[in-house]
C-alpha positions as CSV (number, residue, x, y, z in Angstrom):
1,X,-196.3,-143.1,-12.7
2,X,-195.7,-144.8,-15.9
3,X,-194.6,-143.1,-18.5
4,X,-198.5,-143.2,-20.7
5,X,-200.0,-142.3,-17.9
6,X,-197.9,-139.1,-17.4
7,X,-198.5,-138.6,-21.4
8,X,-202.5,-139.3,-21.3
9,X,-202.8,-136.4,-17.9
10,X,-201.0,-134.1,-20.0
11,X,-203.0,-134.8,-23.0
12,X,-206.6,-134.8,-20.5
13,X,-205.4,-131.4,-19.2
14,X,-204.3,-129.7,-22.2
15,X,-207.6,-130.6,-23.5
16,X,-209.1,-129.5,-20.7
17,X,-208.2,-126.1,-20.9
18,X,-208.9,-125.9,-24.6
19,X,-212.1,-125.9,-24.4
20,X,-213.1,-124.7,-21.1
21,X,-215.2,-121.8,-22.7
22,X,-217.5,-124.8,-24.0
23,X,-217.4,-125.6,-20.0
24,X,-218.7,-122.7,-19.2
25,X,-215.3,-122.0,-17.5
26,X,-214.0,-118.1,-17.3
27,X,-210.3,-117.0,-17.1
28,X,-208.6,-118.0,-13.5
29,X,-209.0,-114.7,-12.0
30,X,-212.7,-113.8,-13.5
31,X,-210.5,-110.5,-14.9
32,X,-210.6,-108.2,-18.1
33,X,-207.6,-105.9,-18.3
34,X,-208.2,-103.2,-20.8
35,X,-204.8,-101.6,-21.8
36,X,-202.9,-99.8,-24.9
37,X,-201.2,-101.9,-27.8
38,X,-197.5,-100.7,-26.9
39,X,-195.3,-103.2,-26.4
40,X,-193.2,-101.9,-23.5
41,X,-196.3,-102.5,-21.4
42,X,-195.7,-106.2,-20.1
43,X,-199.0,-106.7,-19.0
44,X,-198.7,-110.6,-17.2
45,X,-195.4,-109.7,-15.4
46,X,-196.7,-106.0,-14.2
47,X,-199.4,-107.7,-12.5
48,X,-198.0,-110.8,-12.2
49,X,-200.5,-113.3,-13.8
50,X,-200.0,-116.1,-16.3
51,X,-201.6,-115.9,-19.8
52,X,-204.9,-118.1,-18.4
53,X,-205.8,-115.7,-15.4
54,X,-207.1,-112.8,-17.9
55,X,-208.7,-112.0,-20.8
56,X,-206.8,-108.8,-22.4
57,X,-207.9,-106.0,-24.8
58,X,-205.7,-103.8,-26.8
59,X,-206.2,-100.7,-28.2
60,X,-204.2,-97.5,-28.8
61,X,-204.1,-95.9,-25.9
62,X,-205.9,-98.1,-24.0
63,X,-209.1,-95.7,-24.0
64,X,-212.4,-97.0,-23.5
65,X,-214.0,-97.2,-27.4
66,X,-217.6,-98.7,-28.6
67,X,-215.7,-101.8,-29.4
68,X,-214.3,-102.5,-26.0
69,X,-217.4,-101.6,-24.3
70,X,-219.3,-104.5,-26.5
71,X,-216.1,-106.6,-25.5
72,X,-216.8,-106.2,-22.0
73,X,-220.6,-106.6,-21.8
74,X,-219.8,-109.9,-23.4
75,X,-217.2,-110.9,-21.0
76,X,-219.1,-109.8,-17.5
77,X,-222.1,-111.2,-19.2
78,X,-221.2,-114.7,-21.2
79,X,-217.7,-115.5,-19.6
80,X,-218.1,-114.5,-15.6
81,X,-215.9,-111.4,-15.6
82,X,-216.2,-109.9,-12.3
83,X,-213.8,-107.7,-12.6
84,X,-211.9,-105.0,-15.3
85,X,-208.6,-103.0,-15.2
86,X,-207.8,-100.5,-17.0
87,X,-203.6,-99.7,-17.5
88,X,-202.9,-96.9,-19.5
89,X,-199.3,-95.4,-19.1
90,X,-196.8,-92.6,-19.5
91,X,-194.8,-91.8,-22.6
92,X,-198.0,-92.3,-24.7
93,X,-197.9,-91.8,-28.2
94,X,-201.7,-90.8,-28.0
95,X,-200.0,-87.8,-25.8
96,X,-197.9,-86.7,-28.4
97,X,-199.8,-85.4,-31.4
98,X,-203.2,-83.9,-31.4
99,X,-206.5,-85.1,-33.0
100,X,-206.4,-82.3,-35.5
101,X,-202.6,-83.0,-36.5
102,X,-204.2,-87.0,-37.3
103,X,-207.0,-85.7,-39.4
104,X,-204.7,-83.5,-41.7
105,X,-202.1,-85.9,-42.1
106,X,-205.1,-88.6,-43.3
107,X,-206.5,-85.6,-45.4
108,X,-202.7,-85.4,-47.0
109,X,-202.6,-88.9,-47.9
110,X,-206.6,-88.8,-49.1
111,X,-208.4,-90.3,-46.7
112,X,-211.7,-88.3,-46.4
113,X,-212.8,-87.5,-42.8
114,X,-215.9,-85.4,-43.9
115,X,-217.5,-88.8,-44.8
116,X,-215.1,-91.5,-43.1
117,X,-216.3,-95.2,-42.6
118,X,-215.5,-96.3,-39.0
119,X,-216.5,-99.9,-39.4
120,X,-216.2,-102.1,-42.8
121,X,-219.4,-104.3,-41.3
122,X,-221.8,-101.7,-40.6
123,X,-220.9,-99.2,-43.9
124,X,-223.9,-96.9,-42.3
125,X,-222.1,-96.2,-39.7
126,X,-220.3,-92.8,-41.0
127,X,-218.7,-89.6,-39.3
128,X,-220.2,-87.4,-42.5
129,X,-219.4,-83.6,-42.1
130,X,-218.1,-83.9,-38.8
131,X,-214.2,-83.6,-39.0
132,X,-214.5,-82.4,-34.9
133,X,-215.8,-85.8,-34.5
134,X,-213.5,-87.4,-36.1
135,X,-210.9,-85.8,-33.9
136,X,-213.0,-87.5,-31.1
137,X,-213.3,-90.6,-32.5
138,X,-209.1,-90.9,-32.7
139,X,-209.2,-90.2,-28.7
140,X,-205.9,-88.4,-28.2
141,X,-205.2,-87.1,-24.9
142,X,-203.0,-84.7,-22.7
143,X,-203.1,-85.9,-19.3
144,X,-202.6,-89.5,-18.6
145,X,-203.7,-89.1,-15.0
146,X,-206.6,-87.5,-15.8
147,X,-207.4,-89.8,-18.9
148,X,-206.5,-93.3,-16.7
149,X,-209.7,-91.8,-14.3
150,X,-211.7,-91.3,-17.2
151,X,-212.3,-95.0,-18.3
152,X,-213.1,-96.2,-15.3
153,X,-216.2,-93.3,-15.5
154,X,-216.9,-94.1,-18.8
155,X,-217.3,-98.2,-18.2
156,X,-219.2,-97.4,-15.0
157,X,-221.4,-95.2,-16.7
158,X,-222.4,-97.4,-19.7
159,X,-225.6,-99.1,-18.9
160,X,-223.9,-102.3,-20.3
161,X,-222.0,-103.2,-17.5
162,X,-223.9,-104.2,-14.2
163,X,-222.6,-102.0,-11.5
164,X,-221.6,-105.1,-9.1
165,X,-218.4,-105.6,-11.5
166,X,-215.2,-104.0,-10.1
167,X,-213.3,-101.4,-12.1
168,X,-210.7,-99.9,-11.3
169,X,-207.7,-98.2,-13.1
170,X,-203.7,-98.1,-13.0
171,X,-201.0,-96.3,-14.7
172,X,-197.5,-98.2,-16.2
173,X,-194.1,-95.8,-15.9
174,X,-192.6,-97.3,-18.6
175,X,-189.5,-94.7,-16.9
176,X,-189.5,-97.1,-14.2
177,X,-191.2,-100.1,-14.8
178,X,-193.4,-100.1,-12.3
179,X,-197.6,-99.3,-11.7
180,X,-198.9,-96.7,-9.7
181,X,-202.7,-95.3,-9.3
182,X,-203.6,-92.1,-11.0
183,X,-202.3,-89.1,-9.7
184,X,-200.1,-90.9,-6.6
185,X,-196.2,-90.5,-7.2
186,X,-194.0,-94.0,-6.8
187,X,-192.1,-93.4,-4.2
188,X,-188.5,-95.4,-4.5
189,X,-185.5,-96.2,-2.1
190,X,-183.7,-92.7,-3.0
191,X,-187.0,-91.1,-2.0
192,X,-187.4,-92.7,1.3
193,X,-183.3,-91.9,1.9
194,X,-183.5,-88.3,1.5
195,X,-186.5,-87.5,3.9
């Protein structure tokens, strides 16, 4: 191949894939992984995928909120998503405070949660009176096994998301490095030599 015809595919096929949402084109996997913002979660090697196979939403603790339902009814519904998964994982800082410890420390510094705005484009949208709410709304939790099996009920249950997708959830032991379903223990070498 001459060398302007290696440098005109490269160009075609970078701009390919720049605009293969106006294509109609989904990620390569039809996937949505939904998982927290803490960087010791290396989401494309844990699952190993490359950057175009999913499309990925962050949020602390990588719980299911308003705003990542919307994200995924627009994903299974404008952008082919066939499937979602959920990764939260162990050592969570959501784990390690409570939802009233949050509210008192914004209290201390003068944020108001009797009459908090949640979302600077809808200002009517207020928790007003409701500091229990508010405590909600933060979404700490105690037990990531427990929690992990939560989101998946929570998308399954919202009437936004057709029940054909697939969802299914997984938890990262950042101790180890490795994923394991809710509630089953990773068995390693050392294991399997002492039984």
């Amino acid at each position: 191949m001459l060398m302007h015809e290696y440098i005109d595919n490269e160009i075609n096929e970078k701009r390919e894939w720049a605009s293969r949402r106006k294509s109609g084109h989904s990620n390569d996997r039809q996937l949505l992984i939904i998982t927290c913002m803490d960087e010791r979660i290396p989401i494309y090697e844990a699952l190993g995928i490359a950057t175009e196979e999913a499309h990925i939403f962050r949020n602390a603790g990588g719980i299911i909120t308003d705003d990542v339902i919307r994200s995924a009814m627009l994903c299974v519904h404008f952008l082919d998503i066939r499937e979602i998964i959920i990764i939260n994982h162990t050592d969570c800082e959501m784990m390690a405070i409570s939802g009233s410890t949050v509210v008192d420390a914004l209290n201390q510094i003068g944020i108001n949660t009797d009459d908090m705005q949640l979302n600077p484009a809808l200002p009517e949208l207020i928790l007003k009176d409701q500091s229990e709410h508010v405590k909600q709304w933060i979404g700490m939790f105690e037990n990531i096994d427990d929690t992990c099996e939560k989101q998946v009920a929570l998308l399954q249950a919202s009437e936004l998301i057709p029940n054909h997708i697939v969802i299914n959830s997984y938890i990262w032991q950042v101790e180890s490095s490795n994923l394991r379903r809710p509630y089953e223990k990773i068995v390693t070498d050392a294991d399997d030599n002492t039984q």
